[in-house]
C-alpha distance (Angstrom), angle and dihedral (degrees) to the residues before:
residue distance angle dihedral
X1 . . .
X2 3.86 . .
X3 4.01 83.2 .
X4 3.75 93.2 55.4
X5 4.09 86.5 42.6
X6 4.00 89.0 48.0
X7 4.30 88.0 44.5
X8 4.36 93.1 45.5
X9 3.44 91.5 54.7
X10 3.92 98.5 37.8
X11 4.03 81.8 51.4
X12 3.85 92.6 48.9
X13 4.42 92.4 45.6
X14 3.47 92.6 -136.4
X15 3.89 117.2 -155.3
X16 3.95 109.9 -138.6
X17 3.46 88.6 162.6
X18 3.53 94.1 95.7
X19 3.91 95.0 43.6
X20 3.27 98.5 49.0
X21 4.11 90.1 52.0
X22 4.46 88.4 50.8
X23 3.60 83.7 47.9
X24 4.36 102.9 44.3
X25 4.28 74.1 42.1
X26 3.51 95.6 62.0
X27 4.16 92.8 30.0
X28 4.14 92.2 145.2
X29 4.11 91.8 52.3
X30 3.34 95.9 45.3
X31 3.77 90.2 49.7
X32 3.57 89.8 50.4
X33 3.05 95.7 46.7
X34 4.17 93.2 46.4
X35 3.50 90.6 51.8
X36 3.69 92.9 44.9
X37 4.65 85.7 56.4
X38 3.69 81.7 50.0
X39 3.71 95.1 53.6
X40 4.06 94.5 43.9
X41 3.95 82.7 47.9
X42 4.02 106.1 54.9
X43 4.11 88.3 34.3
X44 4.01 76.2 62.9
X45 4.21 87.1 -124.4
X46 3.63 92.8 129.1
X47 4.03 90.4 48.1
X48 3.73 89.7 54.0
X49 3.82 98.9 41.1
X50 3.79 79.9 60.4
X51 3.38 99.5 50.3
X52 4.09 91.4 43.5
X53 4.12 77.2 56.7
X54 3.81 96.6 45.9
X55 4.00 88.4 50.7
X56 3.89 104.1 38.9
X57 3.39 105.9 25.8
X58 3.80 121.7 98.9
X59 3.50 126.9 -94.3
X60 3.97 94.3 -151.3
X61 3.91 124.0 75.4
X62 3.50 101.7 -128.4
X63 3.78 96.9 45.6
X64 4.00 85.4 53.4
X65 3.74 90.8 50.5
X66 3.82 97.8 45.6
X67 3.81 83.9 49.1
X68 3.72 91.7 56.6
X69 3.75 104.3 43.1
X70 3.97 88.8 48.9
X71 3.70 115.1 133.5
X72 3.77 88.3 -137.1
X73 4.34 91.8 60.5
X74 3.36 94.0 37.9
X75 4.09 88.0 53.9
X76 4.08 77.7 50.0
X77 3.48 100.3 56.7
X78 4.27 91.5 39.8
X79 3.55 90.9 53.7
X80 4.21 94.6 41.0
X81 3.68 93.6 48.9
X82 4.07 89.2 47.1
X83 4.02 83.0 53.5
X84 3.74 97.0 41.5
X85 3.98 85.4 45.5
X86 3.74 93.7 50.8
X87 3.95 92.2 44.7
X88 4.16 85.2 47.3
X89 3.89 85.1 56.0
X90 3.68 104.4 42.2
X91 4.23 91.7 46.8
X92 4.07 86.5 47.5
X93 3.77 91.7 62.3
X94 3.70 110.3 86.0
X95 3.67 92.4 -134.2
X96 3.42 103.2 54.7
X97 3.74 94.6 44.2
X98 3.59 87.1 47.6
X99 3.96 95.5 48.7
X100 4.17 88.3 52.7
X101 3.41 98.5 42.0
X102 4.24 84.9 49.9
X103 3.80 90.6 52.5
X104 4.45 99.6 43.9
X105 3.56 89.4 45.3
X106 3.73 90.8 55.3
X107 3.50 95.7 33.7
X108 3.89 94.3 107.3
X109 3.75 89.3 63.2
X110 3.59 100.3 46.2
X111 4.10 87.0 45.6
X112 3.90 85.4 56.0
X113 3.83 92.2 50.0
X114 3.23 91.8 47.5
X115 3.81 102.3 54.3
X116 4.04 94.2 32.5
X117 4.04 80.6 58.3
X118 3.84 87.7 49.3
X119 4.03 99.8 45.5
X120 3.69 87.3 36.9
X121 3.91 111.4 45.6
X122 3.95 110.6 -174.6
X123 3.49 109.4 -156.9
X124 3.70 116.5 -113.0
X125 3.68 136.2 -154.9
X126 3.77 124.6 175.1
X127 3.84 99.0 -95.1
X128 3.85 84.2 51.7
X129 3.96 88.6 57.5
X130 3.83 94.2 38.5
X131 4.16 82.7 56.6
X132 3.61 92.2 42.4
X133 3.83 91.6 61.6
X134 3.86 99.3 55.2
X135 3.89 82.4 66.6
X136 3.85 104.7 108.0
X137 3.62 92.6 -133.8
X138 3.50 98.1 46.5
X139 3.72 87.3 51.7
X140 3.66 92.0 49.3
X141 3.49 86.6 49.7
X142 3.85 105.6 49.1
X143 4.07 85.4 36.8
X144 4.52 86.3 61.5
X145 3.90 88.5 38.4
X146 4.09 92.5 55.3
X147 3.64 97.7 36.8
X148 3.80 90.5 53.0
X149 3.73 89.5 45.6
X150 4.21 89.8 58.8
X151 4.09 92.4 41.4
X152 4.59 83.3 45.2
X153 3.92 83.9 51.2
X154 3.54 95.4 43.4
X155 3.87 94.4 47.3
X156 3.73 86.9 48.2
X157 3.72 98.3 50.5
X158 4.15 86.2 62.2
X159 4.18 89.5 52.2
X160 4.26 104.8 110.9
X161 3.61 105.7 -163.0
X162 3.61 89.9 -174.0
C-alpha cells in the first residue's frame, strides 16, 4: 500500500515545495499545534473521539454527509479553530508560556497551602489581614490577583453575545 501511495503521487508530480515553505513559515504554529495532537493523543482524547465516531456516527453515506455539511458543525469547527488559534497564540508568547509553566510547576506547593489553610483554619480578624498584607508575597500575590481581575474585566467588556 505505501508503494502504491509512493507510485500515485510520483505519477501525479506533486509540488511540496510550496507546502513545505507555508509550513517552515509558520514553524512556531505548527509546533504548537503538533505538540498540541500529541497531547490529545497520549491523554487517549483522540482514541475516544474515535470511538464516540465508531458508535454514533451513521452507517449510511448520505446521513454522514448531511452531518458534515451542517451549519451547526461547521459553526463547531469555526468557533474551535478560533479557540485552538487563540490558545496557539497566547502559549507562543514567551510570557504567557512562561507565567503557566511558573504556576504547574509550583502547583504542589500552592495545593499544600491551600489544604493546610483548610484543615488548619487560623482565626482572622482585620488587624490580622491588614498585617498579612505587608508580607511581600502576599503583596505580590494580591497585586497579580487584582491586575488580572482589571485585564479579565477588560477582556470581558469586548465579549458580543449577540
Amino acid at each position: 500500500m505505501v508503494e502504491e501511495n509512493s507510485k500515485r503521487i510520483d505519477d501525479e508530480d506533486l509540488d511540496l515545495e510550496p507546502f513545505l515553505k507555508e509550513i517552515l513559515g509558520n514553524k512556531n504554529f505548527m509546533l504548537t499545534a503538533i505538540g498540541t495532537i500529541q497531547k490529545l493523543t497520549s491523554s487517549g482524547a483522540i482514541a475516544a473521539f474515535n470511538r464516540l465516531l465508531d458508535d454514533y456516527t451513521p452507517g449510511d453515506f448520505e446521513a454522514v454527509v448531511s452531518l458534515l455539511s451542517s451549519k451547526e458543525l461547521m459553526l463547531l469547527l469555526k468557533k474551535s479553530i478560533g479557540t485552538l488559534s487563540g490558545i496557539a497564540y497566547a502559549f507562543s508568547r514567551d510570557s504567557t508560556s512562561d507565567t503557566v509553566q511558573s504556576i504547574l510547576y509550583n502547583l504542589d506547593d500552592v495545593t499544600e497551602s491551600m489544604v493546610d489553610g483548610a484543615k488548619n483554619p487560623k482565626p482572622m480578624s482585620m488587624l490580622k489581614l491588614l498585617s498579612m498584607m505587608k508580607d511581600e508575597e502576599v503583596a505580590a500575590g494580591l497585586t497579580a490577583a487584582m491586575e488580572a481581575l482589571k485585564a479579565l474585566g477588560r477582556s470581558l467588556k469586548k465579549v458580543n453575545l449577540e
